[in-house]
NUMAR-531507 format. One record per residue (C-alpha): x, y, z; residue number from 1; chain; residue in three letters. Coordinates in Angstrom, 3 decimals, always signed. Example, Ala and Ser with C-alpha at 12.3 -4.5 7.8 and 13.67 -1.06 7.14 Angstrom:
! residues 2
+----------+----------+----------+-----+-----+------+
:       c1 :       c2 :       c3 : seq : mol : type :
+----------+----------+----------+-----+-----+------+
:  +12.300 :   -4.500 :   +7.800 :   1 :   A :  ALA :
:  +13.670 :   -1.060 :   +7.140 :   2 :   A :  SER :
+----------+----------+----------+-----+-----+------+
***
This chain:
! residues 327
+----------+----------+----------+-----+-----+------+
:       c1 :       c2 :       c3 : seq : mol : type :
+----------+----------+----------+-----+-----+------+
:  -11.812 :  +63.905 : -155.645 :   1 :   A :  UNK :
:   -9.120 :  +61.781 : -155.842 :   2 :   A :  UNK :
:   -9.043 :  +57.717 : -156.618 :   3 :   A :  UNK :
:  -10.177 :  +55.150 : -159.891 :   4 :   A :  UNK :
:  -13.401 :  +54.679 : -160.636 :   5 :   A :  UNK :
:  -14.611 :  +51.383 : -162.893 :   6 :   A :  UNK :
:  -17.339 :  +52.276 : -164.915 :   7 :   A :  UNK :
:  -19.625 :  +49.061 : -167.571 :   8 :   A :  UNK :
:  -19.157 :  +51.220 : -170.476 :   9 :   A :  UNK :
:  -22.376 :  +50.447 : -173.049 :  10 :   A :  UNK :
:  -21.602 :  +50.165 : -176.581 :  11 :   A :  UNK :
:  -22.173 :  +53.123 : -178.613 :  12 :   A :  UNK :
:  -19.880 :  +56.043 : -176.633 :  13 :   A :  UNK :
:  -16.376 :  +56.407 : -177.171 :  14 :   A :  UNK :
:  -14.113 :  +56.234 : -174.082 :  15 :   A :  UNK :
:  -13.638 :  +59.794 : -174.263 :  16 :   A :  UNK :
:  -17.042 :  +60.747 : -174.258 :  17 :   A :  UNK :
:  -17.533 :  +58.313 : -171.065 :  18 :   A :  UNK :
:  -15.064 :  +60.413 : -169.206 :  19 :   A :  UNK :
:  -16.655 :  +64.240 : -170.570 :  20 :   A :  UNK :
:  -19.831 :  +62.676 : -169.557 :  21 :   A :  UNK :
:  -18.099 :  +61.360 : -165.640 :  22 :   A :  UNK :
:  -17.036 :  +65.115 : -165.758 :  23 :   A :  UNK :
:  -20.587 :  +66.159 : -164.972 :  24 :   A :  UNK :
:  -21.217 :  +63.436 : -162.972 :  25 :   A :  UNK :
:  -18.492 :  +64.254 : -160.847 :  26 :   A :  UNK :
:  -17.750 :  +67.738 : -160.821 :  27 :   A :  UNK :
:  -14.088 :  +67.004 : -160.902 :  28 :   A :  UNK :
:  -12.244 :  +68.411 : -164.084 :  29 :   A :  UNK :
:   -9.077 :  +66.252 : -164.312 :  30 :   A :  UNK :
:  -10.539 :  +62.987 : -165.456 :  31 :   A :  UNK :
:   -9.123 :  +60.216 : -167.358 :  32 :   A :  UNK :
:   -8.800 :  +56.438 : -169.148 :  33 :   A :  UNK :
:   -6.276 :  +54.316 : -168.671 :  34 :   A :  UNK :
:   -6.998 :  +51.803 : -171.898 :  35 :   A :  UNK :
:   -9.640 :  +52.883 : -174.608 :  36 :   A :  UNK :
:  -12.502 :  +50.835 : -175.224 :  37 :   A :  UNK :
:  -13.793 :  +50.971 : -178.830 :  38 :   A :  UNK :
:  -16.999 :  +52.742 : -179.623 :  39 :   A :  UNK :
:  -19.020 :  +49.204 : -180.264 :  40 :   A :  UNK :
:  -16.933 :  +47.042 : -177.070 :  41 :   A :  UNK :
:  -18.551 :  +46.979 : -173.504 :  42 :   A :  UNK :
:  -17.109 :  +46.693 : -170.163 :  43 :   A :  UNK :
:  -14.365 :  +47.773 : -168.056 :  44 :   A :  UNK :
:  -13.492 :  +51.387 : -168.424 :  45 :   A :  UNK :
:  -11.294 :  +52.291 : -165.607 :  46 :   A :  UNK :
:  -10.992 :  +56.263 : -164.503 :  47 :   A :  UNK :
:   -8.732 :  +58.079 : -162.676 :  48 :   A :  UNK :
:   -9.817 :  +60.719 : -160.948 :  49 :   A :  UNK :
:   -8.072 :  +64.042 : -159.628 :  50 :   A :  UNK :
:   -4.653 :  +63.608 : -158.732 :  51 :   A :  UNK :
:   -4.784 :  +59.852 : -159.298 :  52 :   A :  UNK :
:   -4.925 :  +60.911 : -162.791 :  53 :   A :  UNK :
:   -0.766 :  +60.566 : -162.427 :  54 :   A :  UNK :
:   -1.018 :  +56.789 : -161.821 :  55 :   A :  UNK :
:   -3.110 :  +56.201 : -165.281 :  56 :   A :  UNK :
:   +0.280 :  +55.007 : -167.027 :  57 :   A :  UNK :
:   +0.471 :  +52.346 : -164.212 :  58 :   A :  UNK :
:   -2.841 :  +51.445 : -164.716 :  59 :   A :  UNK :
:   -2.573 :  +50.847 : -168.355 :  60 :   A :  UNK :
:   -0.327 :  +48.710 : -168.265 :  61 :   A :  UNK :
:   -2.062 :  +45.667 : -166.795 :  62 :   A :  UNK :
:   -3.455 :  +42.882 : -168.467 :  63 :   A :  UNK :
:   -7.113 :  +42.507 : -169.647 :  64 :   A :  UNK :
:   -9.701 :  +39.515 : -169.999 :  65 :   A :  UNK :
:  -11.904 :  +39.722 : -172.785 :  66 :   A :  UNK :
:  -15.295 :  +37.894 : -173.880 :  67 :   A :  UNK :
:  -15.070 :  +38.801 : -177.878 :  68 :   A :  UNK :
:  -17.588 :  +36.995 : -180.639 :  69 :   A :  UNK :
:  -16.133 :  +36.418 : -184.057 :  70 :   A :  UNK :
:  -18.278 :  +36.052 : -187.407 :  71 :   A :  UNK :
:  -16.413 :  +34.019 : -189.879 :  72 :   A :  UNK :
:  -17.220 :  +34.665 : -193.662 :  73 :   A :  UNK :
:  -16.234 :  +38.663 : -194.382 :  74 :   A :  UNK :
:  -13.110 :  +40.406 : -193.745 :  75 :   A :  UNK :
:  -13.424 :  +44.623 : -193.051 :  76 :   A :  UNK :
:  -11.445 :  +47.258 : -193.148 :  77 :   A :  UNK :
:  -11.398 :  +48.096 : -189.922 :  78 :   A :  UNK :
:  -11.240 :  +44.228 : -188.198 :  79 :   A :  UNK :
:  -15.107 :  +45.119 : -187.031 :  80 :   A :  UNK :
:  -18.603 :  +45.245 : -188.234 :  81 :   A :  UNK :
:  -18.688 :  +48.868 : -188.445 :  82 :   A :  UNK :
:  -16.107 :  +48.583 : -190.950 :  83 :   A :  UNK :
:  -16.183 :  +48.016 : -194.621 :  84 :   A :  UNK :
:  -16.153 :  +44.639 : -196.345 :  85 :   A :  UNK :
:  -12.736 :  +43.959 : -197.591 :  86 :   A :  UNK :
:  -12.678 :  +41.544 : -200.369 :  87 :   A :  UNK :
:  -15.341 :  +38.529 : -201.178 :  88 :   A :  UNK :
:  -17.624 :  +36.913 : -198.602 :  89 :   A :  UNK :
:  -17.279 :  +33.266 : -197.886 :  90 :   A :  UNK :
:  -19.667 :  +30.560 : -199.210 :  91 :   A :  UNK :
:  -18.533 :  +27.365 : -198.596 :  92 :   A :  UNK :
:  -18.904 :  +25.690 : -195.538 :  93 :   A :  UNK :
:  -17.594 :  +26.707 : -192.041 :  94 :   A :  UNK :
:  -14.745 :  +25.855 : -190.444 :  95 :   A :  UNK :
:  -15.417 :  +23.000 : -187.597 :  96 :   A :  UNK :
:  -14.785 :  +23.701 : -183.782 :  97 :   A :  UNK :
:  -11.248 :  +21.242 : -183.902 :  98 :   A :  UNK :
:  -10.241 :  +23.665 : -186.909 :  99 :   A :  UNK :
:  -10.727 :  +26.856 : -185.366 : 100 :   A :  UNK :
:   -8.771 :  +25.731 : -182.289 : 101 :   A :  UNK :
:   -5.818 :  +24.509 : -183.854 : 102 :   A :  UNK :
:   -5.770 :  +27.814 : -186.446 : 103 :   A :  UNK :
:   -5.762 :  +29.538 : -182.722 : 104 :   A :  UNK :
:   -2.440 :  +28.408 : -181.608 : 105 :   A :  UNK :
:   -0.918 :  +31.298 : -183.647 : 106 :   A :  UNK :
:   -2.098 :  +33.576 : -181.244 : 107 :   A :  UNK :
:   -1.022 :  +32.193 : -177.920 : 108 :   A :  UNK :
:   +1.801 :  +33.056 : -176.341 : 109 :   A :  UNK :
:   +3.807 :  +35.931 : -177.100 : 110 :   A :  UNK :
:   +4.292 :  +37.310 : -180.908 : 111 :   A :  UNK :
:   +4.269 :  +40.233 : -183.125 : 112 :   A :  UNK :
:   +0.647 :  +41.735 : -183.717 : 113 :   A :  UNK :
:   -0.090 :  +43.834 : -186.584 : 114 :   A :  UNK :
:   -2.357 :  +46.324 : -185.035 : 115 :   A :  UNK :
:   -5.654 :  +47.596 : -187.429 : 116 :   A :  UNK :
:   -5.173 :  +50.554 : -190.063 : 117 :   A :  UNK :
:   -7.943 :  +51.346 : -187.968 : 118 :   A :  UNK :
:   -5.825 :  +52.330 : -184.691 : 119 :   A :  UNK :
:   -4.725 :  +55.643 : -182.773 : 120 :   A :  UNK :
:   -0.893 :  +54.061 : -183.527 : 121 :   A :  UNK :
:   +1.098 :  +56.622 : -185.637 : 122 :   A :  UNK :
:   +2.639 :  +55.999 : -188.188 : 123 :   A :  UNK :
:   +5.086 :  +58.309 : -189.310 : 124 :   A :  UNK :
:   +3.574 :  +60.927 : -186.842 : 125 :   A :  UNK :
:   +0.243 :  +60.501 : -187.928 : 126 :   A :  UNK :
:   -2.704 :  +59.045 : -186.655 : 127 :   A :  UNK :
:   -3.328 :  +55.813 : -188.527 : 128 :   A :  UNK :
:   -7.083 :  +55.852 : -188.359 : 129 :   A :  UNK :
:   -6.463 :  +59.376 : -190.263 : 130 :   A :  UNK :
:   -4.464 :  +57.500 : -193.051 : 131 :   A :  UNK :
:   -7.098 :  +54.975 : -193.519 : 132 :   A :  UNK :
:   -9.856 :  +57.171 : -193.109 : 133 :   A :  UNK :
:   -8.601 :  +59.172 : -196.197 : 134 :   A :  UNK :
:   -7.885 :  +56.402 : -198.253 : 135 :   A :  UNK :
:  -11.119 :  +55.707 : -198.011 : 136 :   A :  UNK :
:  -12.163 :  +58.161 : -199.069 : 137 :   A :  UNK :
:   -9.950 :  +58.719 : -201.949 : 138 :   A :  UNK :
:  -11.045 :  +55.041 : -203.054 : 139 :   A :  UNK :
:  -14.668 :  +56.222 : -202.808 : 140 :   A :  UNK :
:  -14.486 :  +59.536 : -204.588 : 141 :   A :  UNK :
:  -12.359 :  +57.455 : -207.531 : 142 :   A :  UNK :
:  -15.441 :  +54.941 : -207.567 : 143 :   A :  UNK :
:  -17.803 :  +58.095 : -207.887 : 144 :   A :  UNK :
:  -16.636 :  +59.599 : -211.105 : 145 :   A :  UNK :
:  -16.444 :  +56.043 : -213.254 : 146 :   A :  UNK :
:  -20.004 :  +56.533 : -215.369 : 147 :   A :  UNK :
:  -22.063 :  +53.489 : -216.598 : 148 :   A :  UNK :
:  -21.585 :  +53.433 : -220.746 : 149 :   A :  UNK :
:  -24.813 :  +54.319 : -222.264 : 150 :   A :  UNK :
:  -25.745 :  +52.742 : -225.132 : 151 :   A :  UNK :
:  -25.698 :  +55.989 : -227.346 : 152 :   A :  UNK :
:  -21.982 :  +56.172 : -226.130 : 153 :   A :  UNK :
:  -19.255 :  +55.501 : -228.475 : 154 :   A :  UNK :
:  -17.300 :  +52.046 : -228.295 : 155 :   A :  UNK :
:  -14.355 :  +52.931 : -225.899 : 156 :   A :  UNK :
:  -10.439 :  +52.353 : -226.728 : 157 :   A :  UNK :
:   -9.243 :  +48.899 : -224.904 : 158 :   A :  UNK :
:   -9.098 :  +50.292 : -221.168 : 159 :   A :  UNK :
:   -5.476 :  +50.087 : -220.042 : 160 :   A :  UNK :
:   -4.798 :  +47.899 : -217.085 : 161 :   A :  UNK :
:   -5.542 :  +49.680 : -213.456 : 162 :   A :  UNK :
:   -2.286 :  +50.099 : -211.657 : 163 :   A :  UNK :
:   -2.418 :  +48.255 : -208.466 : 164 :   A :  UNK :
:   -3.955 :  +50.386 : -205.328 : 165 :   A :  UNK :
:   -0.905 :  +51.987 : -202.759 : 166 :   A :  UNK :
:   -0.190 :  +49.678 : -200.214 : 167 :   A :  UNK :
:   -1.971 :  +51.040 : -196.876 : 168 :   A :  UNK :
:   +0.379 :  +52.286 : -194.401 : 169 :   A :  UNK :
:   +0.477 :  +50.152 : -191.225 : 170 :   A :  UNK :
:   +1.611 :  +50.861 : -187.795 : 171 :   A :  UNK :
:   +4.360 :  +48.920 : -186.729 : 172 :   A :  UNK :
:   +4.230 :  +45.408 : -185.366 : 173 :   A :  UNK :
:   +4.179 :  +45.234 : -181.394 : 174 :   A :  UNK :
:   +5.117 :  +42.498 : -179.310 : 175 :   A :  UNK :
:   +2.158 :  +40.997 : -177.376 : 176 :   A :  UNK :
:   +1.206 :  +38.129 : -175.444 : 177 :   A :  UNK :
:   -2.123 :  +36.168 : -174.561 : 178 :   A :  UNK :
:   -2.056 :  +33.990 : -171.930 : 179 :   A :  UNK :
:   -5.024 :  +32.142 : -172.082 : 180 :   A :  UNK :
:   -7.542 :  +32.130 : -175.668 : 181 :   A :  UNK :
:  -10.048 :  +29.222 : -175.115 : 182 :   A :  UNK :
:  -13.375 :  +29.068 : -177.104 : 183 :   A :  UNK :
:  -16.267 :  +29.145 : -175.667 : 184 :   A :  UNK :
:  -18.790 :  +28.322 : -178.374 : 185 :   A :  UNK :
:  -19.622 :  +27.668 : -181.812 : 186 :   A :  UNK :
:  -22.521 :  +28.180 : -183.556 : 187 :   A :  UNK :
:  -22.651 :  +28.421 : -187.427 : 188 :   A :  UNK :
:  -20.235 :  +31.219 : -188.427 : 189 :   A :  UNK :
:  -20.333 :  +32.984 : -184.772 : 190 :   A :  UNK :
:  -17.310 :  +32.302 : -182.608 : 191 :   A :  UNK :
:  -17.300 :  +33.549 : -178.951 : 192 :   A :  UNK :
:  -13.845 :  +32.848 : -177.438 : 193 :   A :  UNK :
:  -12.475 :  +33.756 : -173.799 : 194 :   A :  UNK :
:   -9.071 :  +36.193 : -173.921 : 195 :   A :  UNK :
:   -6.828 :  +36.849 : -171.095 : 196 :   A :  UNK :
:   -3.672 :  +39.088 : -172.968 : 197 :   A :  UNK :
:   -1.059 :  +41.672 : -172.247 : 198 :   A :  UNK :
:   -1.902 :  +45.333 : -172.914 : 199 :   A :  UNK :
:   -1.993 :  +46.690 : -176.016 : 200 :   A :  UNK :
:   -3.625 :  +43.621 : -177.697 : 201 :   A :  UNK :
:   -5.842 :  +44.883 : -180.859 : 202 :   A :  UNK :
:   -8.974 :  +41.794 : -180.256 : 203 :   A :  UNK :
:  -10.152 :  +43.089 : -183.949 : 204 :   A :  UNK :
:   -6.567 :  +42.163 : -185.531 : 205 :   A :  UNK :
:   -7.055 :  +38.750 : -183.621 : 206 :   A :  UNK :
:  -10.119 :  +38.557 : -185.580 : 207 :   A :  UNK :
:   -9.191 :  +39.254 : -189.024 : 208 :   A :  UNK :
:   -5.930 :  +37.491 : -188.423 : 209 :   A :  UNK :
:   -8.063 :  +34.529 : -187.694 : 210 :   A :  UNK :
:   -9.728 :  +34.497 : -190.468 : 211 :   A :  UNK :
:   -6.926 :  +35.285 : -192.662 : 212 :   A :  UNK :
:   -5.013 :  +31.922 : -191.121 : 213 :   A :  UNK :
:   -8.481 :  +30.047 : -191.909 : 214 :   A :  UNK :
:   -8.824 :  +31.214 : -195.080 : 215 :   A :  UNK :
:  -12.496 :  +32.273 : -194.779 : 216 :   A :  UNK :
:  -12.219 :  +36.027 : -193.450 : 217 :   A :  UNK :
:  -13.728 :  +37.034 : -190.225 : 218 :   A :  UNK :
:  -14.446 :  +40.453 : -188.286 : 219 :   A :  UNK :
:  -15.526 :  +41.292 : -184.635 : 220 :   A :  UNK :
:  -18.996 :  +41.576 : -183.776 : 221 :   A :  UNK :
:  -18.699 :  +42.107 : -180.349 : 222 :   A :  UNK :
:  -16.742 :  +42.370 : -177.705 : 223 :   A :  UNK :
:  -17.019 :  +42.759 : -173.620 : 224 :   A :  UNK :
:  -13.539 :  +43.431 : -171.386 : 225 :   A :  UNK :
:  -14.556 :  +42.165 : -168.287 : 226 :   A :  UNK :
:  -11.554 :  +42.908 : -166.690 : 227 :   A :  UNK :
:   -8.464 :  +45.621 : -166.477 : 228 :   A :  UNK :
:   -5.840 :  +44.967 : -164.060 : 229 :   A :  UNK :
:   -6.843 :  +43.974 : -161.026 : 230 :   A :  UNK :
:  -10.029 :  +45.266 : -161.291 : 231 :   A :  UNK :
:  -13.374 :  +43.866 : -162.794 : 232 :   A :  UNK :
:  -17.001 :  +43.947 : -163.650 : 233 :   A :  UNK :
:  -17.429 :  +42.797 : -159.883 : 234 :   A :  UNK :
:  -16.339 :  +46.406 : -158.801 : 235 :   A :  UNK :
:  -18.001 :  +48.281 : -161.623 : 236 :   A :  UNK :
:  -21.165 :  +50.737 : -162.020 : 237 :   A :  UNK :
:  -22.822 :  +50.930 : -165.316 : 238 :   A :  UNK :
:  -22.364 :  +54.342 : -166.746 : 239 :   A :  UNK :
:  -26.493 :  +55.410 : -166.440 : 240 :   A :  UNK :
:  -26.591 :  +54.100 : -162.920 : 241 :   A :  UNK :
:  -23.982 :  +56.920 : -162.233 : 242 :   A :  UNK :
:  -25.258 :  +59.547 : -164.213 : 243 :   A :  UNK :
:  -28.466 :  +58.689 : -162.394 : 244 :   A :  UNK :
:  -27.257 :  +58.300 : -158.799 : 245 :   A :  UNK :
:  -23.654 :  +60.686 : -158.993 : 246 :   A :  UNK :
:  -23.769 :  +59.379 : -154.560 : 247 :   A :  UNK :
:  -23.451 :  +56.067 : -155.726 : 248 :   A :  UNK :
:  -21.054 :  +56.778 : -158.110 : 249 :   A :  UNK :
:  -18.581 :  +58.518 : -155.977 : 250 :   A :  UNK :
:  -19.284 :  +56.000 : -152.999 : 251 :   A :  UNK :
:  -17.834 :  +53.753 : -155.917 : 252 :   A :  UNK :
:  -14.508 :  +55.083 : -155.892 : 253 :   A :  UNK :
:  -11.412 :  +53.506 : -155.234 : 254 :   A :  UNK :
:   -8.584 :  +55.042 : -153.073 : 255 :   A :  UNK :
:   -5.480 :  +55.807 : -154.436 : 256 :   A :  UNK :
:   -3.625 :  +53.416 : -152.064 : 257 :   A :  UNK :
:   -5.910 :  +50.783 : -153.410 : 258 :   A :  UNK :
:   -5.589 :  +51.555 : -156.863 : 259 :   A :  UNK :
:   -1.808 :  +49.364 : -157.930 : 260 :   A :  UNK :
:   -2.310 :  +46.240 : -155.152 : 261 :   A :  UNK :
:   +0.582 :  +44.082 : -157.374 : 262 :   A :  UNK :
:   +2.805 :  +46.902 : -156.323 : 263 :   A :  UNK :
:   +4.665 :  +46.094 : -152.698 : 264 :   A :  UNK :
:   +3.780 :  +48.760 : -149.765 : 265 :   A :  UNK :
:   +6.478 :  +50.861 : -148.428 : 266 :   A :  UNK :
:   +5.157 :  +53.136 : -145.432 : 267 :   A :  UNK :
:   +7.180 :  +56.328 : -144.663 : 268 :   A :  UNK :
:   +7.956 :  +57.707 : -141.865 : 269 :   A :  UNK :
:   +6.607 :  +61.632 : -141.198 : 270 :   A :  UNK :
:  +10.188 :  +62.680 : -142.357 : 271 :   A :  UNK :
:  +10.228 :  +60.493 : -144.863 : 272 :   A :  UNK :
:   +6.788 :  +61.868 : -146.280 : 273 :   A :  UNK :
:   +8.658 :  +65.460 : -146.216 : 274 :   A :  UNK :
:  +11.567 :  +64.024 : -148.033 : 275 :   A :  UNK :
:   +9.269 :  +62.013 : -150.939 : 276 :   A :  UNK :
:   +7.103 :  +65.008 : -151.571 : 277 :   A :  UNK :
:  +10.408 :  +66.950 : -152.814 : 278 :   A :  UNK :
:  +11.494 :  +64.712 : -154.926 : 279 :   A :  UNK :
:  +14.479 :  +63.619 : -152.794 : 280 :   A :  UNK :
:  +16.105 :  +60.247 : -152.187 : 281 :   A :  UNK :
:  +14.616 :  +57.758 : -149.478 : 282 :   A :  UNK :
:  +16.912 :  +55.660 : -147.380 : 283 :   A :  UNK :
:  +16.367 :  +53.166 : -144.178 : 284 :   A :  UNK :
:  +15.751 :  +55.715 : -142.075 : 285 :   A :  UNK :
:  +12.781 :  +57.069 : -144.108 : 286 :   A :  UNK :
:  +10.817 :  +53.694 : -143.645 : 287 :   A :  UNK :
:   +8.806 :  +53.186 : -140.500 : 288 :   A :  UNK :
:   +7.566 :  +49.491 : -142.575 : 289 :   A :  UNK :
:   +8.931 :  +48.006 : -146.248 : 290 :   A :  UNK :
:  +12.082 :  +47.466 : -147.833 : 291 :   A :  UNK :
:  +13.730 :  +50.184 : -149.719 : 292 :   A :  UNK :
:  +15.451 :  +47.408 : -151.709 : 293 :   A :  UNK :
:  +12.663 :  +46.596 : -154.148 : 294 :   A :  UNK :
:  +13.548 :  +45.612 : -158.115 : 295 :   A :  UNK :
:  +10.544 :  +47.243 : -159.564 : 296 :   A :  UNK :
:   +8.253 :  +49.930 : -158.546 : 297 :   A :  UNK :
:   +6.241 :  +50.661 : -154.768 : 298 :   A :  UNK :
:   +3.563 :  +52.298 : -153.208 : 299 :   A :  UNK :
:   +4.659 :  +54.680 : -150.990 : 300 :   A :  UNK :
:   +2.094 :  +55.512 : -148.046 : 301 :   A :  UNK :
:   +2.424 :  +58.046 : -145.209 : 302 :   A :  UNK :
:   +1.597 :  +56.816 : -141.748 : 303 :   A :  UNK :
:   -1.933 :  +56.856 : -142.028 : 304 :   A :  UNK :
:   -2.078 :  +54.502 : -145.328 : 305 :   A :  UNK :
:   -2.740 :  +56.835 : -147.703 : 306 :   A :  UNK :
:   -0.492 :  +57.155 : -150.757 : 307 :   A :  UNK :
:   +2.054 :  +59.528 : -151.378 : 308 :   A :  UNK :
:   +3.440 :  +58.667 : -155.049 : 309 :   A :  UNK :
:   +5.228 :  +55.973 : -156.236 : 310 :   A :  UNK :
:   +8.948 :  +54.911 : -155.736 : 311 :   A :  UNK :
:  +11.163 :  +53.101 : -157.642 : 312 :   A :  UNK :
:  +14.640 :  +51.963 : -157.094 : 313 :   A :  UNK :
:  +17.222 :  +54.874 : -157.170 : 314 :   A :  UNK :
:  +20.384 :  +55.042 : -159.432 : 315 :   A :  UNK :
:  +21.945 :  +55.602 : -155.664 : 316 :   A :  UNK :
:  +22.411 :  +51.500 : -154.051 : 317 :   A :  UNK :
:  +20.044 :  +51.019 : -151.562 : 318 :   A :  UNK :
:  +17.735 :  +53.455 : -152.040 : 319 :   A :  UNK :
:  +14.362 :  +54.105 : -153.246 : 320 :   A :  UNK :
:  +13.390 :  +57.545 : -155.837 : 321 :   A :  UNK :
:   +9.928 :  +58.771 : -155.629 : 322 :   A :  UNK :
:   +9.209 :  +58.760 : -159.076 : 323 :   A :  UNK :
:   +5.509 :  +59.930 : -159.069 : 324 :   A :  UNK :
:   +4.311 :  +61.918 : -156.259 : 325 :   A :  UNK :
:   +0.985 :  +62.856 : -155.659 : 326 :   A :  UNK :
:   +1.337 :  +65.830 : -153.794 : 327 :   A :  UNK :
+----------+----------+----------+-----+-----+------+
***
């Protein structure tokens, strides 16, 4: 079974276990993600199926639109609520709508994003949700062994002053870019704002950063991705619907040829089909309808419409490289 299927993730599983669990559903081994969801976020999960599962870097790379809710008051470790608190909770009183908006114009347009300790980034070739998971846990073990004073207990020397915690490694800065952030409502210390970025975008650094830049800490309480590419909720199936009707599920599925729309069709002749599927050159004469002259990347299709791979312009003038063929 070959193609992309969009499945309404729930909150609670990971994106990994959606795509074990699609495994059974399926019966088709090679199944993938092409953008992880966290564990708590709903929405768009997009799979590739079968030998589609070569086109999941082209798939990634697409924008998303988010719906994400922001509670102001209490910064965590992780940028969520499944994190722990970082530092003091706010008491005064809450930022007003006007406020919020203008503390928002940091984050639109394109800039460096700090992504979460809290991430699958690496940093310095490890994971740095490893990192920050045992620093945790070194912090809580430390807070463990300190004993109340009894009474009985003798007075103690002055305690010398604590030496400042080790900075927490941080993945490095990426450049991302949000093309629309609007807010949608505000009620009390709840924000629920509207997201359209770039891929890669960390919503739960938007969230602490936005607190930070307000001064009153904030976290992510929730968050929906209603849409991955150039494919939405409108084309989804909720993930029990499919383990519950598997015919629905695979009626769901998107061809391969449908799967990268943005990318210009180039239709090969039966030769030029041959020629793709070993890796070779395609010229003129290989084209029964496109242009080999394309800047960026193309769908190749064989007579019939179905995809072949993916080409790309050649090092050679003039002509196009299949860089990803499906076989």
């Amino acid at each position: 079974m070959d193609g992309l299927l969009i499945i309404d993730k729930p909150s609670g599983p990971t994106s990994h276990d959606v795509v074990a669990r699609m495994r059974r559903v399926l019966r088709e081994r090679r199944v993938g993600h092409t953008g992880t969801l966290d564990p708590m976020a709903t929405g768009v999960l997009p799979l590739v199926l079968g030998r589609a599962t070569r086109l999941a870097k082209f798939m990634s790379a697409g924008d998303k639109v988010y719906e994400a809710v922001v509670r102001l008051g209490l910064a965590t470790d992780t940028g969520d609520a499944h994190g722990a608190p970082a530092g003091i909770a706010w008491t005064g009183p809450w930022p007003a709508r006007d406020v919020i908006d203008a503390a928002l114009d940091a984050f639109r347009g394109t800039f460096l994003q700090q992504p979460p300790a809290f991430s699958a980034k690496r940093v310095e070739g490890k994971r740095s949700y490893t990192l920050a998971r045992n620093a945790r846990l070194t912090g809580l073990a430390e807070a463990s062994r300190r004993r109340k004073p009894r009474a009985t207990d003798p007075l103690p020397d002055p305690p010398a002053l604590p030496a400042p915690p080790a900075p927490l490694a941080l993945p490095a800065p990426i450049r991302v870019t949000v093309h629309r952030l609007e807010i949608a409502d505000v009620e009390a210390d709840r924000v629920t704002l509207h997201l359209d970025c770039s891929a890669g975008f960390y919503v739960r650094s938007l969230a602490h950063d936005l607190g930070a830049r307000l001064g009153v800490g904030a976290h992510l309480v929730a968050l929906r991705r209603t849409r991955s590419g150039d494919f939405g909720l409108d084309v989804a199936i909720a993930l029990d619907t499919a383990e519950r009707n598997p015919r629905l599920a695979i009626d769901r599925v998107i061809a391969p040829a449908q799967m990268l729309p943005r990318l210009s069709p180039v239709v090969l002749t039966a030769d030029g089909v041959r020629r793709a599927r070993y890796g070779r050159d395609l010229g003129p004469a290989d084209v029964e309808k496109g242009d080999v002259s394309v800047p960026f990347f193309c769908r190749l299709l064989d007579p019939a419409g179905e995809l072949v791979g993916i080409g790309e312009p050649s090092a050679a003038s003039g002509l196009l490289h299949p860089s990803v063929v499906l076989g």
